[in-house]
N, C-alpha and C positions, 0 to 999 in steps of 0.2 A: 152313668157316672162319668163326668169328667175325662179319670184315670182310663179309660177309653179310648182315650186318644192316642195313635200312636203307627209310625210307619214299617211294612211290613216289606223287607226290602226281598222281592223276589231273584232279581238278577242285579250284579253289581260292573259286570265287565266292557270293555269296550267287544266295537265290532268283531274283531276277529278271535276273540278270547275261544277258547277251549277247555279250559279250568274252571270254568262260572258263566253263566249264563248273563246275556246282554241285558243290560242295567235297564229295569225296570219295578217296580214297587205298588205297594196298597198302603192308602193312608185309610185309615179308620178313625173314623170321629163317635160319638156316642151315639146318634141315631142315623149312618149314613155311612159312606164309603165313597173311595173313590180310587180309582185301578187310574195308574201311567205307562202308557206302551206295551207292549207285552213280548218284547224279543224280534227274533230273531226265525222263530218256528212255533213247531210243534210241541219245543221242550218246556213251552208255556206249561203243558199240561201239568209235566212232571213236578214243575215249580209250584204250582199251584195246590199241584196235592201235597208233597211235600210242606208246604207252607200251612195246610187244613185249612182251606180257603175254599167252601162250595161255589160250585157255580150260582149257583141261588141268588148269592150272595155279591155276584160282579154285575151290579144296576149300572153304573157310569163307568164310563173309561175314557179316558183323556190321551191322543194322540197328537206326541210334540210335532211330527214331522216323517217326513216320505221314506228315511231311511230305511234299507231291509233289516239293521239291527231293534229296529222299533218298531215295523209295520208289518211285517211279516205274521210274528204273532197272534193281530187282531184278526185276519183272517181265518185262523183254526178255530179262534172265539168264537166268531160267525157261524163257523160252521159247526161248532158244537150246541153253540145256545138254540139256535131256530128250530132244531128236533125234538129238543126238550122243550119247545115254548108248541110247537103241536101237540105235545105227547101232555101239555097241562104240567108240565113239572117245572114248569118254570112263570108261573105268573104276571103278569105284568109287560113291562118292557125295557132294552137294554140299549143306553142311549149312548152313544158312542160320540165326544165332543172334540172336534178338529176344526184349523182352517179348510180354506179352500183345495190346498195344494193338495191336501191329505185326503177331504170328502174326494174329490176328482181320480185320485191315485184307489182308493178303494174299491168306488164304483167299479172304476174299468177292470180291477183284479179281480172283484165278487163276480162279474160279469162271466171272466174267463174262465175261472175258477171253479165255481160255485154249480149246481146243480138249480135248474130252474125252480124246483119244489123248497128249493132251501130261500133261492131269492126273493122270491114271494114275500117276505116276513118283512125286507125293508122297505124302510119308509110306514110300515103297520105296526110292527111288533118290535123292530129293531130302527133305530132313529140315527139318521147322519145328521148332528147338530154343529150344523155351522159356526163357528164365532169370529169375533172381530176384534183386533188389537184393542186393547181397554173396556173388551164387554164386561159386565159382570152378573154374574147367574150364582141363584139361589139353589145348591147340589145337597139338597138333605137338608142339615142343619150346619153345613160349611158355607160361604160365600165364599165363590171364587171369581176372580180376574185373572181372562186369559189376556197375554201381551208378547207380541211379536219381538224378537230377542235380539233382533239386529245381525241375522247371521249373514256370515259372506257366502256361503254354499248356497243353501236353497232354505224357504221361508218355515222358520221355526217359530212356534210361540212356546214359552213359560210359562207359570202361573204362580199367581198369591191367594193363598187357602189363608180367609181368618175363622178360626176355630172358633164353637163356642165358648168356652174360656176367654178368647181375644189374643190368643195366639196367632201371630202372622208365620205363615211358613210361606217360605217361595222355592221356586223349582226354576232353575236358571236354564234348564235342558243340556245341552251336552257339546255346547260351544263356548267362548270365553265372552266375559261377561262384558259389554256396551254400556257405555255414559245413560243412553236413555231408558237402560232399567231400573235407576237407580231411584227414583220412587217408589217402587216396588222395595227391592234390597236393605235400605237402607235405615238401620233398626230393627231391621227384624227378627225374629225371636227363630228362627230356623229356617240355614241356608244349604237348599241340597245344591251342590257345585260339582262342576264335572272335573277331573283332575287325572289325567290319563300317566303322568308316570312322575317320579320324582327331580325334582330340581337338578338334582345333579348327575340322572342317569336320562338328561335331553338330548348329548348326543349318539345316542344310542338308541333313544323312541322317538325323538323328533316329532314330537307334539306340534310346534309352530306350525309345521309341514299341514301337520294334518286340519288345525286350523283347532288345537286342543291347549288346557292349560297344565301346567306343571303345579301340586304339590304349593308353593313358595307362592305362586301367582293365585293362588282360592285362598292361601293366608292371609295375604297381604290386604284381597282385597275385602275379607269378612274384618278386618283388623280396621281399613279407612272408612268403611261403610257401619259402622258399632255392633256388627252381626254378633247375638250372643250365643248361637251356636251353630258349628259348619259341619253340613255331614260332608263325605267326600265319594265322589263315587265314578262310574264309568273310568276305571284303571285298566291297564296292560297287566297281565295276568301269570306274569315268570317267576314273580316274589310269594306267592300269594300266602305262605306260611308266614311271612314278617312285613306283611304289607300293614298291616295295623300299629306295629311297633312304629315302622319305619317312617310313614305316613305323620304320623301322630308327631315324631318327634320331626320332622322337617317342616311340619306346620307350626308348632309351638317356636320356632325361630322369628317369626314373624305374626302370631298371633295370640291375642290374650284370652279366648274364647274357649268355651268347650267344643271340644274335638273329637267325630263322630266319625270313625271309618269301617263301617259295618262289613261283612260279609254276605252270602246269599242266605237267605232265607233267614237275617235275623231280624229282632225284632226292635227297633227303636223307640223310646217311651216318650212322647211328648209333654 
């Protein structure tokens, strides 16, 4: 069914949050799935069960970039899935899609890391799948396109999932958004945006600093772009009881769209 569809936001917080785990999600489609980053640790686990999300059930997983709030995670993935895919409980295989920056960054971790009985699995049972700015791959019954974000730090991609429905969703990652995504962005039906504190508590978080947007700036630009609905995510984590209120209304200043400012582990209905 359809009604299927829908994003399972496991972490919502920026890097050094302590209140919510580092912003990461499961989108589910009707015959398919598809995992973004996994944190920051170990506390993937936590999230994951909390969330009733089997492992069975994480076939793909999408890794935007090198950071330790994102990449840390896939590692414990690793090293949980590959015991279960000897032991037969986990059939198949679990295919893991990144740039270059990322495959190269894991390798050398799984290497250090990992147990040689466990490494055995990649490249057989566990997949490093390369992509390229503007691939597009067939993940289930989603079509996705991965696209390099234009970040100033180090080499980020995004992605645009069209649902089956013909829902476009995109995932801008966790930098401010570039002229050249806006093929991607522009009209589409759900935009996850990174938005690390509100407009008017900048000199206090200093997002610019970090190379993050404000609240006002993911409005503005789901408002010029006709985005008909903005989730908001990767926030600073001191408000977090009225970060929905507050959020909600400092974006409705500047935008005419539905306005999505989820918590950890809720569930978004696409």
């Amino acid at each position: 069914m359809l009604s299927q569809q829908y994003i399972k936001m496991l972490g919502t917080g920026s890097a050094m949050c302590t209140r919510c785990y580092n912003t990461c999600f499961y989108l589910k489609s009707p015959q398919g799935q598809l995992m973004v980053d996994a944190g920051g640790g170990n506390g993937i686990f936590k999230q994951l069960y909390r969330a009733g999300i089997d492992f069975v059930h994480i076939r793909n997983l999408f890794v935007t970039h090198v950071h330790t709030d994102h990449i840390m995670g896939v590692i414990w993935l690793i090293r949980k899935i590959s015991p279960l895919q000897h032991k037969g409980k986990y059939p198949g295989q679990f295919t893991i899609y990144c740039h270059r920056e990322v495959k190269q960054a894991l390798e050398t971790m799984c290497n250090i890391m990992i147990p040689a009985k466990i490494m055995s699995a990649m490249g057989n049972t566990i997949i490093l799948r390369e992509v390229s700015d503007g691939e597009t791959i067939d993940i289930d019954d989603m079509r996705v396109t991965f696209f390099d974000i234009g970040s100033e730090k180090q080499l980020q991609f995004g992605f645009m999932a069209i649902m089956p429905d013909g829902k476009r969703v995109v995932c801008l990652g966790d930098e401010p958004y570039k002229p050249s995504s806006e093929k991607y962005v522009k009209q589409s039906d759900w935009l996850l945006c990174e938005a690390f504190c509100l407009y008017r508590n900048r000199d206090q978080f200093r997002p610019y600093e970090k190379n993050h947007s404000t609240v006002v700036d993911a409005g503005r630009l789901a408002q010029e772009l006709e985005v008909k609905n903005l989730l908001l995510y990767h926030t600073e984590d001191t408000h977090l009881s009225s970060r929905r209120d507050n959020y909600t209304a400092e974006a409705r200043t500047v935008y005419s769209g539905n306005i999505h400012v989820p918590m950890d582990l809720e569930t978004v209905m696409l």
